[in-house]
DRENPA-3360 file (N, C-alpha, C; in nm, 2 decimals, always signed):
BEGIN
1 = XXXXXXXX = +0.92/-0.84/+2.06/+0.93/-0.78/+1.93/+0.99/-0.64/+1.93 ~ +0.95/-0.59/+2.02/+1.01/-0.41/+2.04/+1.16/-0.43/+2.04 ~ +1.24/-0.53/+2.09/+1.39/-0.54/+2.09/+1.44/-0.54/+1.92 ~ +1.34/-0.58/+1.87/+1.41/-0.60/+1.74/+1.47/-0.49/+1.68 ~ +1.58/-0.51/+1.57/+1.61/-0.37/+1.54/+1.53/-0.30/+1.45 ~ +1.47/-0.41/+1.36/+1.34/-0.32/+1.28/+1.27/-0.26/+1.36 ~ +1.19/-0.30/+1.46/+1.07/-0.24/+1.55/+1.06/-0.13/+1.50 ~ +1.13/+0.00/+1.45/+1.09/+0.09/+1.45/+1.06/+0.13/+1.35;
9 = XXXXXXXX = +1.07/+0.06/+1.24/+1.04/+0.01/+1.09/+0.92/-0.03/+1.05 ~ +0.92/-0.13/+1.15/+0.76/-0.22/+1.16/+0.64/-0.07/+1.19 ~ +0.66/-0.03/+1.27/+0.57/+0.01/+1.36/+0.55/+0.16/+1.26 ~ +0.62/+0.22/+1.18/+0.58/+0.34/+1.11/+0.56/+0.23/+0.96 ~ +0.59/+0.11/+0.89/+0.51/+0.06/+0.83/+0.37/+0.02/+0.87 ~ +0.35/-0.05/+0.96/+0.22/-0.08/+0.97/+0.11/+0.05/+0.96 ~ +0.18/+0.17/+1.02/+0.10/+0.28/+1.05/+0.05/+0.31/+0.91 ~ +0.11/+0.35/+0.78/+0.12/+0.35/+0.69/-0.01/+0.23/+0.62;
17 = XXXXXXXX = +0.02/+0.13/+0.65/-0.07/+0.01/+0.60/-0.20/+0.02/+0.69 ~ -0.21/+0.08/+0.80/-0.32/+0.05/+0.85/-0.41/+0.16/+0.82 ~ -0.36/+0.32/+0.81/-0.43/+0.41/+0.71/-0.46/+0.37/+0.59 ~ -0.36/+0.28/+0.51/-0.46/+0.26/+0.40/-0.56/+0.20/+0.36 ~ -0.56/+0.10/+0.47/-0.67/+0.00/+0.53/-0.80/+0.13/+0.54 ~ -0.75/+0.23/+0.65/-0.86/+0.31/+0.67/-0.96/+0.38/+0.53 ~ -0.86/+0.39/+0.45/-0.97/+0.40/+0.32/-1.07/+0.33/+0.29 ~ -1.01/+0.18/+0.31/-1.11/+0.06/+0.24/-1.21/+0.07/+0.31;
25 = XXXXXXXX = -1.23/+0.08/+0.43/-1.37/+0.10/+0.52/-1.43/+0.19/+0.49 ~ -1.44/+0.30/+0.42/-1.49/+0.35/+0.32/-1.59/+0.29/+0.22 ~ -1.57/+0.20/+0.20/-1.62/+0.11/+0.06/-1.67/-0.01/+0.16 ~ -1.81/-0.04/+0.14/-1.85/-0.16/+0.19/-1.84/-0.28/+0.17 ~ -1.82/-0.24/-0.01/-1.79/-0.37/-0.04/-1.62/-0.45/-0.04 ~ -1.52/-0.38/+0.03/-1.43/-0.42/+0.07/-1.44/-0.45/+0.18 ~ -1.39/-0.59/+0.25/-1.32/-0.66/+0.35/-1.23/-0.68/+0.39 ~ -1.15/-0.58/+0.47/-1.08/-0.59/+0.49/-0.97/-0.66/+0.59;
33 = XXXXXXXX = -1.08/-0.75/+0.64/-1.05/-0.87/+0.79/-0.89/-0.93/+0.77 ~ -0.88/-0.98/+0.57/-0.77/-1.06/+0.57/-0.64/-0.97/+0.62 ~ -0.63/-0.84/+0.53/-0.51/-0.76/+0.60/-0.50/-0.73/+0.73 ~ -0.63/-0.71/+0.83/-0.57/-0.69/+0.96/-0.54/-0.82/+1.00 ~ -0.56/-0.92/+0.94/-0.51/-1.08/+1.02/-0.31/-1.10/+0.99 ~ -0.29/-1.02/+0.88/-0.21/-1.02/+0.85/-0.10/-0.93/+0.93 ~ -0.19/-0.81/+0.96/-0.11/-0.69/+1.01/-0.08/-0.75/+1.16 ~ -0.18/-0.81/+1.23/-0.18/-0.85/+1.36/-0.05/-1.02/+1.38;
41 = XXXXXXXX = -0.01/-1.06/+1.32/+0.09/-1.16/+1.26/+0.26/-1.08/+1.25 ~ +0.21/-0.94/+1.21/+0.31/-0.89/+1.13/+0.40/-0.91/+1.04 ~ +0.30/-1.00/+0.93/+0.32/-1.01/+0.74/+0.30/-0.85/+0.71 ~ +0.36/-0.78/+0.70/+0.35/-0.71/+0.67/+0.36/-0.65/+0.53 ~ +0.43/-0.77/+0.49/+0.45/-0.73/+0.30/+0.36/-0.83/+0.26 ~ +0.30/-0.92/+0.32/+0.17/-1.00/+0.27/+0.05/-0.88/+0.27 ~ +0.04/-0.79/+0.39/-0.07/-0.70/+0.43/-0.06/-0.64/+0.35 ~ +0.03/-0.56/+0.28/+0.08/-0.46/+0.17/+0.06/-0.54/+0.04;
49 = XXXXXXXX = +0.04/-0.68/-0.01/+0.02/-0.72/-0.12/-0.09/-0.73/-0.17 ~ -0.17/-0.74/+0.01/-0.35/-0.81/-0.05/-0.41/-0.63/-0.03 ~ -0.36/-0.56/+0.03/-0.39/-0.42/-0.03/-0.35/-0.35/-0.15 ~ -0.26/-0.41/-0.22/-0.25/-0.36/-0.36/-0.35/-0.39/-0.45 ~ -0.37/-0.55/-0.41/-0.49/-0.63/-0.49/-0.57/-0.58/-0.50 ~ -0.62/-0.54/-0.31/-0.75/-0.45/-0.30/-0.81/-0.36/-0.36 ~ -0.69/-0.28/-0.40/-0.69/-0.15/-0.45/-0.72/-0.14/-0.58 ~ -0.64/-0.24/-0.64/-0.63/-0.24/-0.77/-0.77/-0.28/-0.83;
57 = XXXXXXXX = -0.87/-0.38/-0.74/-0.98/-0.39/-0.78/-1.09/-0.28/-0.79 ~ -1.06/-0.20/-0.74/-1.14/-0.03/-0.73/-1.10/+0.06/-0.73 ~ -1.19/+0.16/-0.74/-1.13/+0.26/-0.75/-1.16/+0.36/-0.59 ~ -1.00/+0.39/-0.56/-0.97/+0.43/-0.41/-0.92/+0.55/-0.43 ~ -0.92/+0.63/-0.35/-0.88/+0.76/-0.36/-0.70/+0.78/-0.32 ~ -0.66/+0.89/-0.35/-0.49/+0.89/-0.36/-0.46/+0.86/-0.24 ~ -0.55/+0.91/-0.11/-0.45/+0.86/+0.00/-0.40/+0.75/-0.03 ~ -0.53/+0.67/-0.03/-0.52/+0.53/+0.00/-0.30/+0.48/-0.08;
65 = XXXXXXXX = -0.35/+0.51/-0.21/-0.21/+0.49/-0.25/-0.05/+0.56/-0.21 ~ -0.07/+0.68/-0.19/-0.01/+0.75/-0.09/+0.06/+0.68/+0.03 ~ -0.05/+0.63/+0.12/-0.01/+0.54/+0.25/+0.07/+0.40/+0.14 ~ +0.01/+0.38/+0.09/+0.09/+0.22/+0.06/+0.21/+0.25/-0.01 ~ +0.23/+0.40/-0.11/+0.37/+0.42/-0.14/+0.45/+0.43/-0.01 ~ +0.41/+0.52/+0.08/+0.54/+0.52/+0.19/+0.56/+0.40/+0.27 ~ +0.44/+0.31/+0.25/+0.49/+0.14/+0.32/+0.58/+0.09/+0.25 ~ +0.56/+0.09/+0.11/+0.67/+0.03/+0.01/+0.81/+0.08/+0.02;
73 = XXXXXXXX = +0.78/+0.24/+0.05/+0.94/+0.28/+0.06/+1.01/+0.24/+0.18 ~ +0.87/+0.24/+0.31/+1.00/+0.20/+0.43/+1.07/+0.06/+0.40 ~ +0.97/-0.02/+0.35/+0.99/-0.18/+0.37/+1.12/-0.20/+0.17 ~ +1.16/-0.10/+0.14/+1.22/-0.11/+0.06/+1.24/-0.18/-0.10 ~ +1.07/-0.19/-0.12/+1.02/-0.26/-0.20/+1.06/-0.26/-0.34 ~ +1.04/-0.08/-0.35/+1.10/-0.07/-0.50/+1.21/-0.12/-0.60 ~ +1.15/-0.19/-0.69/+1.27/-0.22/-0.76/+1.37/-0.09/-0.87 ~ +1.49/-0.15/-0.86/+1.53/-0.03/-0.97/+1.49/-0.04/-1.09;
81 = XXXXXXXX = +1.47/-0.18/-1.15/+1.43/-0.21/-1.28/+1.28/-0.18/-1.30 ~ +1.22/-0.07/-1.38/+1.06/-0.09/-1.41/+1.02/-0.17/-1.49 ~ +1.07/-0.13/-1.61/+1.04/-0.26/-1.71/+1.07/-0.41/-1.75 ~ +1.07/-0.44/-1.58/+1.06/-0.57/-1.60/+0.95/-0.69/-1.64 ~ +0.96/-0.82/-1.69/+0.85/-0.88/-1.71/+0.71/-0.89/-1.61 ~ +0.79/-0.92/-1.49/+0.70/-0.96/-1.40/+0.66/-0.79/-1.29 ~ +0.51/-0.76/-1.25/+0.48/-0.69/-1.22/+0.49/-0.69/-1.05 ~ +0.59/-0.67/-0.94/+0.55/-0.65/-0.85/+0.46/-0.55/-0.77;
89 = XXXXXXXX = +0.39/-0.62/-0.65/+0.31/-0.53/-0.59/+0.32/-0.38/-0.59 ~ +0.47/-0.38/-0.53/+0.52/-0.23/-0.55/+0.53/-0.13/-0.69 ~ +0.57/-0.22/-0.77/+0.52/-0.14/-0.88/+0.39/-0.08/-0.92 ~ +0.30/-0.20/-0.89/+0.18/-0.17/-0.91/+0.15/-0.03/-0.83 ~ +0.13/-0.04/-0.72/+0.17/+0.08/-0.67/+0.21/+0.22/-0.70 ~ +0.31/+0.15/-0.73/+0.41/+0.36/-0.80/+0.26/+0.34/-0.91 ~ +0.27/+0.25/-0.99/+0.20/+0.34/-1.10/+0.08/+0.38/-1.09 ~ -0.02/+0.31/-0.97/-0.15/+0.39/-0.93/-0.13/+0.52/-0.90;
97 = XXXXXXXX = +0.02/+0.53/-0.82/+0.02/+0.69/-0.77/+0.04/+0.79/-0.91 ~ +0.10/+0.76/-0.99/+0.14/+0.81/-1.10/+0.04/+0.88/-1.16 ~ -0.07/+0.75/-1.20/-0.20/+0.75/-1.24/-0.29/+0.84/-1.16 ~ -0.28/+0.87/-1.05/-0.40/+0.95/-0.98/-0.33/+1.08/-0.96 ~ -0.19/+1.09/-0.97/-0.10/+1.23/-0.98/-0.16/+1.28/-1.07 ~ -0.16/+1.24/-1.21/-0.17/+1.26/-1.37/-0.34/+1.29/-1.40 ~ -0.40/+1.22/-1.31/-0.59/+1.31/-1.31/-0.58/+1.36/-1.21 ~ -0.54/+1.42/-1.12/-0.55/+1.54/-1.02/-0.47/+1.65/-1.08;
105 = XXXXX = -0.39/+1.63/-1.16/-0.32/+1.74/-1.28/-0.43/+1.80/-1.36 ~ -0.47/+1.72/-1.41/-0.57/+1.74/-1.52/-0.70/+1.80/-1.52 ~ -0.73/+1.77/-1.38/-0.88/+1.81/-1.31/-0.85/+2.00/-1.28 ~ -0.74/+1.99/-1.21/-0.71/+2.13/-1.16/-0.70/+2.24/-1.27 ~ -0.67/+2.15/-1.38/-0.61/+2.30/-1.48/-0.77/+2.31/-1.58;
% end
């Protein structure tokens, strides 16, 4: 797998996905087992999907979204279109970051 030309793509995505992972362990009542089964496979945009889920089920601190925005950007997720019907993972995403930009704004002032 190191021959590949992604390899070096993979390996600062995963980094990315697996700090975000590191939030969830934080929270007990997340399980995180399915995304490392995933990460260890190297699904990596499956691992990045069931972490959005994750996320989206609670409430996680900015890292956590942080790490998964810059997985989404290596792995080139974002779409150009936002308002489209259907909600990708990645979307979901930008707009938690957005969301937790816009109360860390708000808190400080």
């Amino acid at each position: 797998m190191t021959d590949h030309p992604l390899a070096s793509s993979w390996t600062t995505t995963r980094d990315h996905l697996t700090a975000a992972m590191s939030c969830l362990t934080e929270t007990a009542e997340i399980d995180p087992s399915g995304v490392q089964e995933w990460l260890d496979h190297n699904e990596l945009g499956l691992a990045f999907d069931d972490l959005v889920d994750l996320g989206h089920d609670h409430e996680l601190p900015l890292a956590f979204w942080q790490h998964l925005d810059e997985a989404a950007r290596e792995m080139n997720l974002y779409s150009s279109v936002l308002d489209k019907p259907h909600l990708t993972s990645a979307d979901l995403c930008r707009r938690h970051i957005a969301a937790a930009s816009e109360s860390d704004d708000t808190h400080a002032e």
